[in-house]
N, C-alpha and C positions, 0 to 999 in steps of 0.2 A: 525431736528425733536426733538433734546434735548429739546429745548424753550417749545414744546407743549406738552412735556409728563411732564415738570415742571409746567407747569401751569395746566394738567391734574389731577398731584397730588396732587395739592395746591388744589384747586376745591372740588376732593374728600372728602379731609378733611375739608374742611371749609363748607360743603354740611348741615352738620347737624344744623350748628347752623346759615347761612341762611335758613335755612328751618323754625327754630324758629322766625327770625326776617319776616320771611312772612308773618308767623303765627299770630306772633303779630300785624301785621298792619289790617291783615282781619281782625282781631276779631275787632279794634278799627278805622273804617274807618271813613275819614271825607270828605263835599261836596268840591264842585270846591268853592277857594277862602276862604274855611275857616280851612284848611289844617293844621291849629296851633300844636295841640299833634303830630302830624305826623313830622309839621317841626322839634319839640323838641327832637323826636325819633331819626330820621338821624342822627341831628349834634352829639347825645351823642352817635350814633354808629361810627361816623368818626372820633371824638374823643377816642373811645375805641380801632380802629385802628391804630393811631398814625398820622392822618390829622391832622395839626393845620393850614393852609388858608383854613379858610372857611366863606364865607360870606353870610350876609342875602340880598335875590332880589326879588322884585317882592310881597311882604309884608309877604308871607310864601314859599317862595322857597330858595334855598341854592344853591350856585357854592363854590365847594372847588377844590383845586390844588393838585394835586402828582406831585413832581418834579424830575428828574430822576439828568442823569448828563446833562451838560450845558444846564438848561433849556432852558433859552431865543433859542435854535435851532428850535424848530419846536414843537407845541402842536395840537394835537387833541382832540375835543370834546366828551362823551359820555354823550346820554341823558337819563330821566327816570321823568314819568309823577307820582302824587302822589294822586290824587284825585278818591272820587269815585262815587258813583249813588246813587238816590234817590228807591234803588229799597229793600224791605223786601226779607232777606233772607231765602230760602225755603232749604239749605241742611241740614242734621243732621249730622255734623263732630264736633270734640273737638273745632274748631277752628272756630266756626261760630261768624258770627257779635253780637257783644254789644251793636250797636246802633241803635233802630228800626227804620225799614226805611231806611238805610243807610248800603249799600253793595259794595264792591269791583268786583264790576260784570264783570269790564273789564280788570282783570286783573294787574291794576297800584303797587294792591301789588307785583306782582311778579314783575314789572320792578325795581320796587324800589329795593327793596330786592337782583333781581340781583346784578343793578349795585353798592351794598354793597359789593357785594362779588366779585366783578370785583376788586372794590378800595383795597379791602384786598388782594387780590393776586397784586395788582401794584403797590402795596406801600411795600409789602414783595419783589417785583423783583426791587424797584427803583435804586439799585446802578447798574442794569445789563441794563440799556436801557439811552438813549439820550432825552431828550428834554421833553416834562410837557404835562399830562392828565388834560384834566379839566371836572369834573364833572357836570352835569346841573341836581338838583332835581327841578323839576317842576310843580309848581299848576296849575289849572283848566281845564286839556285839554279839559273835559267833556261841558263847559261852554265860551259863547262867552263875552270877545272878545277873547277867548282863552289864557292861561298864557304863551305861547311861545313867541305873541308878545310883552306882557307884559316885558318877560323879554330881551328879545330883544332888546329894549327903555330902559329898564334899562341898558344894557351893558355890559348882560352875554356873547357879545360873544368880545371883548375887554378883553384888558390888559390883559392877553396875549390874540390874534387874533388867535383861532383854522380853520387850512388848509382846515380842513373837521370836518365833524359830523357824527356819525352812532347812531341812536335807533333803540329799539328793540320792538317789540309787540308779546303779545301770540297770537296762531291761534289756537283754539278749532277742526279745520278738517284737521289738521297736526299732527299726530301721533307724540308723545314724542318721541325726538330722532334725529328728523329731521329739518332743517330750509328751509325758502324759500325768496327768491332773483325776484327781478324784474328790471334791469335798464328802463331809462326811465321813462316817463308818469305812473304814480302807481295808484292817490287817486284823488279822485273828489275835486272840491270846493264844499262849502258848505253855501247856503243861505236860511234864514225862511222867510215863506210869514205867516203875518197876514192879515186876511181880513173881512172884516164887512161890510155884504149887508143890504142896508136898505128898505123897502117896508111900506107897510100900511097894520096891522095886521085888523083879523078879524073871523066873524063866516066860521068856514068851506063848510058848506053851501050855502055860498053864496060868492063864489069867483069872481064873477062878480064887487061885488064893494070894493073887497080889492085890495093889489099891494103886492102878494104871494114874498117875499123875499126869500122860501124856491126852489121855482120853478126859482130864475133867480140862486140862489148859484147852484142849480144840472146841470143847464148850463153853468154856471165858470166851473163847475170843469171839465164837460166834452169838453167843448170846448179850453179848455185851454191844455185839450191834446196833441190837433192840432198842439201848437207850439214845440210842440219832435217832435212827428211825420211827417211833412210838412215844417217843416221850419229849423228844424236844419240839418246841412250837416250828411248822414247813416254813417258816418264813423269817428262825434263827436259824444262820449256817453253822452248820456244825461238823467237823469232822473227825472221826477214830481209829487213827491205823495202829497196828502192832507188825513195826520190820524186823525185829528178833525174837527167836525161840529157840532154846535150846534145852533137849532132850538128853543129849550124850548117851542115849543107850545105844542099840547094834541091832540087828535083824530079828533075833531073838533074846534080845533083853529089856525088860523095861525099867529102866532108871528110877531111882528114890525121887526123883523132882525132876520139876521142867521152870526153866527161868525166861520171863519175858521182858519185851521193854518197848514201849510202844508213845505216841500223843496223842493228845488232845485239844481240837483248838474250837474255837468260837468265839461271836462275835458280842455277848449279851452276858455281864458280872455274873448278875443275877441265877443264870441258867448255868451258869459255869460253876459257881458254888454246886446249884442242887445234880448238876451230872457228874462233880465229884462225890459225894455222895450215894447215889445211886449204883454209880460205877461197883464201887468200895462193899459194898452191902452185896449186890450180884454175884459178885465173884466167889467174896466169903463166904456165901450163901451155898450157893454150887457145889461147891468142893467140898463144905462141911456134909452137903447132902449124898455127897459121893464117895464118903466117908475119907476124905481128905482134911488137907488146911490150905490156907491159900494167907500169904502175905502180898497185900497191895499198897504199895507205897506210890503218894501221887508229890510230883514236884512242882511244885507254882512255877510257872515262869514268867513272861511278859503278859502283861493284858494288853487289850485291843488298843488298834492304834487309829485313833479318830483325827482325821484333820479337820481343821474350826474353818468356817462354810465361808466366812467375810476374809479372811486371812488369807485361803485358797481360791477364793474368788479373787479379790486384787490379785494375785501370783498367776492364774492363767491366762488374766487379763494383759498383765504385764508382759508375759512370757509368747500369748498373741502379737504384740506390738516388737519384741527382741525375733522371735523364730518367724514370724509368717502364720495366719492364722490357720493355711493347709497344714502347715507341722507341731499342733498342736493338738490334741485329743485326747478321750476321756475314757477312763479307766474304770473297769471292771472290780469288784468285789475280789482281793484277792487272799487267800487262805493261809499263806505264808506268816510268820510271824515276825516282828524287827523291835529291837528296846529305841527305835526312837521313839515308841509307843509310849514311854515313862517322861519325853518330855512334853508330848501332846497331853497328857495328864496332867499339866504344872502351868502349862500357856497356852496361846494360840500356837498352833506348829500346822505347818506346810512340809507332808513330805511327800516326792515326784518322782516318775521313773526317768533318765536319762538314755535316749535309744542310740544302743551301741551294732546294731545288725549290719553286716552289707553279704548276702549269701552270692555276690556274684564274686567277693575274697572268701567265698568259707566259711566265713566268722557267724556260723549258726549255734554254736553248742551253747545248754544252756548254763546258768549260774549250777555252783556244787556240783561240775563237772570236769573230768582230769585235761577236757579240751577247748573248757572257756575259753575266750580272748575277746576283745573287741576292736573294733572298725577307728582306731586313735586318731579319728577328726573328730570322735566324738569329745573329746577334750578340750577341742576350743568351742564349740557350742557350753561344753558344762561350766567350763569358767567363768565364760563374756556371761551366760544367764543366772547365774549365785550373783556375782557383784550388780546385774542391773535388779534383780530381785530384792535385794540389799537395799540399794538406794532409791529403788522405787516406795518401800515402806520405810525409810527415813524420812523420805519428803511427805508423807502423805498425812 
């Protein structure tokens, strides 16, 4: 219990001035992929640390090394995404966005920022541990094809080859104070359908001799249902929404086409193959039968994101002994999609929600919302527990 009340106090102290390097990112957020002032920021914070390997991957992302003793023994990965949304910010705090339209809605300032203060406290214990932390700043997680496998291909996870990975995500319905753990099947994959029905526009009036495109897309979408409901096995989750439609006609006109755009997520390759398939076949089906056409384009995105059960086990165990085994708990199946889903595909990976809530400050909105924020003690819990997670599977 020494190690954790060192790295407890290291934390404390350094609480303040990541809280400013958060600070700073929210107010200056950039989209997925063009992350430049951000990437500029990190390196001059891991240089103010006393990191000197750090490289540029992925055209704005950064891996840099802490090396303990014998590094070549054994490295573990930490990740942290750096990108944010295209969303206007609606809070009134000191610390709001600078760049209209552009808000850290989901959080990535605080991963980042964490794991600033993770590298500070690990590179302040390097001469007391074994073997090399390797950082992962990461672009675009917001945006496909996602920057995880970008960097991937690049070769962030080479020279040196980390055993395992853990990231971290805030959870807005997790009370500051607390984390939460899921081995196992966690995050869905993740695929966009474009789709463009085409018909023979006309007067409203007289739909007899037009080819209503609006009337075969309300039957896409509702029949396309069918393939959750009916076709996938009840005990694959699966889900299909479509949030865009547009008609562009007017009360009495019906438009040449209806354009949609909708996902797809699940948690099973296999089944995600044949529902794209299905999907694609339905649609085309419909429309041609309704003397239409129908373009359905489906776009891959993340597949599922599985965290490896011995990997996640040690990490909740560990994160039992740093938080209190009351602020610890376990995690539901959740539907959302994340690309750190591409490095749990390549290692063991641990990824955990970080609980950012205190609803007696307000701080309830959820993530992809113009009124996120979070409870900023959750900062020094995210820190103090990435470096004791760290050095708990060095030693192990």
């Amino acid at each position: 219990m020494e190690r954790i009340q060192q790295i407890k106090t290291l934390a404390s102290a350094y609480a303040p001035e990541v809280t400013q390097l958060r600070r700073h990112l929210h107010q200056h957020p950039e989209l997925s992929f063009a992350e430049h002032e951000t990437q500029k920021f990190v390196r001059q914070a891991l240089q103010q640390i006393g990191i000197s390997k750090i490289t540029t991957i992925a055209n704005t992302g950064l891996v840099a090394l802490i090396e303990g003793k014998n590094p070549a023994s054994k490295t573990i990965a930490l990740r942290a995404d750096m990108d944010a949304l295209p969303i206007e910010e609606q809070n009134d705090v000191p610390y709001k966005s600078r760049n209209n339209g552009v808000m850290h809605a989901c959080g990535h300032d605080v991963h980042t920022s964490c794991l600033l203060g993770a590298a500070k406290i690990l590179f302040a214990l390097k001469e007391e541990f074994t073997g090399t932390i390797k950082l992962l700043f990461q672009p675009g997680e917001e945006r496909l094809p996602g920057g995880a496998s970008l960097m991937i291909k690049e070769g962030a996870l080479q020279h040196p080859s980390p055993s395992g990975i853990f990231g971290q995500h805030v959870m807005p319905l997790l009370p500051v104070g607390k984390v939460g753990f899921r081995s196992g099947l966690y995050m869905a994959s993740t695929d966009e359908l474009y789709v463009t029905v085409k018909g023979k526009g006309g007067h409203g009036a007289m739909p007899h001799l037009n080819i209503d495109p609006v009337l075969i897309a309300a039957n896409i979408i509702t029949s396309l249902q069918q393939i959750v409901s009916r076709n996938a096995q009840p005990i694959v989750p699966s889900v299909l929404s479509f949030g865009k439609v547009i008609a562009n006609g007017a009360t009495n006109i019906i438009p040449n086409e209806v354009y949609m755009e909708g996902t797809f997520r699940t948690l099973d390759e296999k089944w995600r193959a044949e529902a794209h398939a299905k999907m694609k076949k339905m649609a085309e089906g419909i429309a041609e039968s309704m003397g239409g056409s129908c373009s359905f384009e489906i776009r891959k995105g993340y597949p599922f994101l599985k965290n490896d059960e011995a990997l996640t086990g040690r990490a909740k165990q560990a994160a039992v002994q740093y938080m209190g085994v009351e602020n610890v708990v376990d995690l539901d199946i959740w539907m959302a999609a994340e690309d750190f889903s591409y490095y749990s595909q390549e290692m063991p990976a641990t990824f955990y929600r970080l609980g950012t809530r205190n609803e007696a400050k307000g701080i309830v909105s959820s993530v992809h919302t113009p009124t996120f924020d979070i409870d900023e003690a959750a900062l020094e819990h995210g820190m103090g527990l990435m470096a004791w997670l760290a050095l708990q599977e060095l030693a192990k």
